[in-house]
N, C-alpha and C positions, 0 to 999 in steps of 0.2 A: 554739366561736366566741368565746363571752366571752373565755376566758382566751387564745383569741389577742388581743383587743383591749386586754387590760390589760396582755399583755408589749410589745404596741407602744407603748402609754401608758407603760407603766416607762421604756424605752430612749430615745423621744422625749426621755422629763423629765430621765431622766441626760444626753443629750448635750446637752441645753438650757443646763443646770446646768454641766457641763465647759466650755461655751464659753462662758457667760458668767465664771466663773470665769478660765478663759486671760484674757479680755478685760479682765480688773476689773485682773487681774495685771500686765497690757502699759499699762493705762493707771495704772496706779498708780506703774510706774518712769517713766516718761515725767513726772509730772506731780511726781516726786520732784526733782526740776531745778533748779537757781535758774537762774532764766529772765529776760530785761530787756525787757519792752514801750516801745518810744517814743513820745511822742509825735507825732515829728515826724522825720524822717528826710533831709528836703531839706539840701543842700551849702550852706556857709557861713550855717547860719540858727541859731536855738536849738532846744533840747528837753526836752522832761520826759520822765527817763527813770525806770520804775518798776521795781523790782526784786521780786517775788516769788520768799518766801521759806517752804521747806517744812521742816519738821523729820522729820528720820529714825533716830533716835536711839528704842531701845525700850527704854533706862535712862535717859536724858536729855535733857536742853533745849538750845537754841538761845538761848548768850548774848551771841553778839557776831559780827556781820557787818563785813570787810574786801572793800574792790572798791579793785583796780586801776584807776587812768585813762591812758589813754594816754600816750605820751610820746613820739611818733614824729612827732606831729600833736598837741600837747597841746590841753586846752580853753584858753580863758584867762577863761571867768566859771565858775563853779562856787558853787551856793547849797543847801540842805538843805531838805528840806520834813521839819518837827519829826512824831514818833512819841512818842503818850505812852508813858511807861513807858520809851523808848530815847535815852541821850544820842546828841548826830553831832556829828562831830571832819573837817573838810578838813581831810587833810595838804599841804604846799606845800613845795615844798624845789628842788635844782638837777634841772635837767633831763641826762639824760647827754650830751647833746653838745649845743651850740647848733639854735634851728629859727628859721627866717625865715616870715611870716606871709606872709598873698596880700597884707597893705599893705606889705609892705617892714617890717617893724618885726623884731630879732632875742630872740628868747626865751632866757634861760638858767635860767628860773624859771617852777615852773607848778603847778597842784595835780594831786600826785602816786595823792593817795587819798583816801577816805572811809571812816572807822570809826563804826561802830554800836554800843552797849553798852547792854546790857538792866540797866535798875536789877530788884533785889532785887522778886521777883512777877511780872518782865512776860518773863517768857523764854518762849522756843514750846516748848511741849511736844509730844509726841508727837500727831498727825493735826491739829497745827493748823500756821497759816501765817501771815505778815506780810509789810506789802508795807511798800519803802523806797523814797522819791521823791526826782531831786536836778534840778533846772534846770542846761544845761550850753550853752558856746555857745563859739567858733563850730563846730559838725561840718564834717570834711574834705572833700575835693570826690569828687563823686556817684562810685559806684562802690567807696568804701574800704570795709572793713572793720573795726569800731569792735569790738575785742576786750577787753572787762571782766570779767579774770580774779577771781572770789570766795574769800576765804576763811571758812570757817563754823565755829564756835570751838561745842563744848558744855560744861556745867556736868562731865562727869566728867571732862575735859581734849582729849576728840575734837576733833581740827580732821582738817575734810574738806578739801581743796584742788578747788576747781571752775577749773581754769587747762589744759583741755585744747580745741585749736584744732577745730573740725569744720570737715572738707573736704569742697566738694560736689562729689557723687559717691560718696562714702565715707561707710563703716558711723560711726555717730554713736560717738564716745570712750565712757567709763564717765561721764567726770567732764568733761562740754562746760562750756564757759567761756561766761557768756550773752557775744551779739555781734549785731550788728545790720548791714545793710550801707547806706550814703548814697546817695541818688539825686540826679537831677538836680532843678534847680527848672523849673515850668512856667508858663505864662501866668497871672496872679493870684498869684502866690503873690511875700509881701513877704523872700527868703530872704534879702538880703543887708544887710538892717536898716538899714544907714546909719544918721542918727541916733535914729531907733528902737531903738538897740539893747539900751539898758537898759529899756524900756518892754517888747519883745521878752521878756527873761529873766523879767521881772515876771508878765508875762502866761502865761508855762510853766511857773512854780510856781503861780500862782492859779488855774490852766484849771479843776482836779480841786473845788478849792472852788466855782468860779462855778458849773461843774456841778450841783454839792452842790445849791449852794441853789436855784440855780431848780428841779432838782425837790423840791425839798422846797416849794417855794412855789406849783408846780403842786398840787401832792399836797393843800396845807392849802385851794387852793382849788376844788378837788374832794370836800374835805371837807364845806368851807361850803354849798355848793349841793345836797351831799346832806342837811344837816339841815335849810336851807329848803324844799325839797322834802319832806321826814319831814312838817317842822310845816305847811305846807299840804294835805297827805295828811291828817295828824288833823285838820285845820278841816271839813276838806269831808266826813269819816266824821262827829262833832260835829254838823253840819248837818244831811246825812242822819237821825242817828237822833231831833235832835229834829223833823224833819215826820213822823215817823214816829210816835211819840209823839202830834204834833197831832191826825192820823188817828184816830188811835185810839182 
């Protein structure tokens, strides 16, 4: 009876072990990805869009990040949120064929890309990641698809190409291209900026900081009210043991 109950103990623990195993494995290509979270995804508004970045390279680092922008729909404000250790370059050059904006104005000029470059020390190494932020405005109207194809440059000369389309419905590519899709704006929401609009781009590079600090200003004051609490806990222990003493 024992040794049935430790061979089901054994086999339990091994299939335990294989499934978590598959599982670490499935989630570890999935999360191998350069992926782009946005801020903000409403038609004709700004956004902060962040780029995380994973290294996969098991002789080297990640020293330089290229993303495609659009050119079909270009942006027309484009700003960098700074990465110590990484300089950032907007590229800006002709667009391939002219685009007319929703005001009537015709584009033949737009920024084309953004490059990242890891100074000396600050490259990703292997199992680590960095994220890259850029304010961009105005996104196309609700329903596009915002395709930013990557390229991921390593120190032994590897470049990966991340510039493949995923169609829904369809088995995901090797190499997906991060991509987001635009929605519409709803009640409340200031999408279409008017003269906000540089205020607008301001506020979608800062969000991540303003974030920052109120919790960190939460945090130091949660701090504070736990050591006034500490030192009135030792007053009132303090007190205690001198009646106690009195007594005595």
């Amino acid at each position: 009876m024992t040794t049935s109950l430790s061979q089901r103990a054994l086999t339990t623990g091994a299939v335990a072990l294989t499934t978590a195993g598959l599982m670490a494995l499935g989630l570890g290509a999935a999360s191998a990805h350069i992926t782009v979270a946005p801020a903000s995804t409403t038609e004709n508004g700004y956004s902060q869009l962040t780029f995380s970045v994973p290294s996969e390279s098991e002789s080297a680092a990640t020293n330089k990040l290229e993303v495609q922008l659009p050119t079909g729909q270009p942006f027309t404000s484009v700003r960098v949120k700074p990465v110590e250790g990484w300089t950032a370059e907007v590229v800006s050059g002709a667009l391939p064929a002219p685009v007319t904006t929703a005001d009537g104005a015709t584009l033949t000029e737009a920024p084309l890309s953004v490059v990242w470059t890891a100074e000396p020390g600050s490259e990703i190494s292997r199992q680590e990641y960095q994220t890259f932020s850029i304010s961009v405005g105005r996104l196309p109207e609700a329903g596009s698809t915002v395709l930013l194809p990557a390229t991921q440059s390593y120190t032994d000369g590897e470049v990966v190409e991340w510039n493949q389309e995923t169609v829904e419905g369809a088995e995901e590519p090797e190499k997906p291209a991060p991509s987001f899709v635009t929605t519409a704006a709803v009640d409340g929401d200031d999408a279409h900026g008017g003269a906000h609009g540089t205020a607008e781009t301001a506020e979608a590079i800062d969000a991540e900081q303003t974030a920052s600090s109120t919790e960190s200003g939460t945090t130091s004051a949660v701090g504070w009210a736990g050591l006034v609490a500490g030192l009135l806990g030792l007053a009132a222990g303090l007190t205690a043991l001198a009646r106690t003493r009195r007594r005595a």
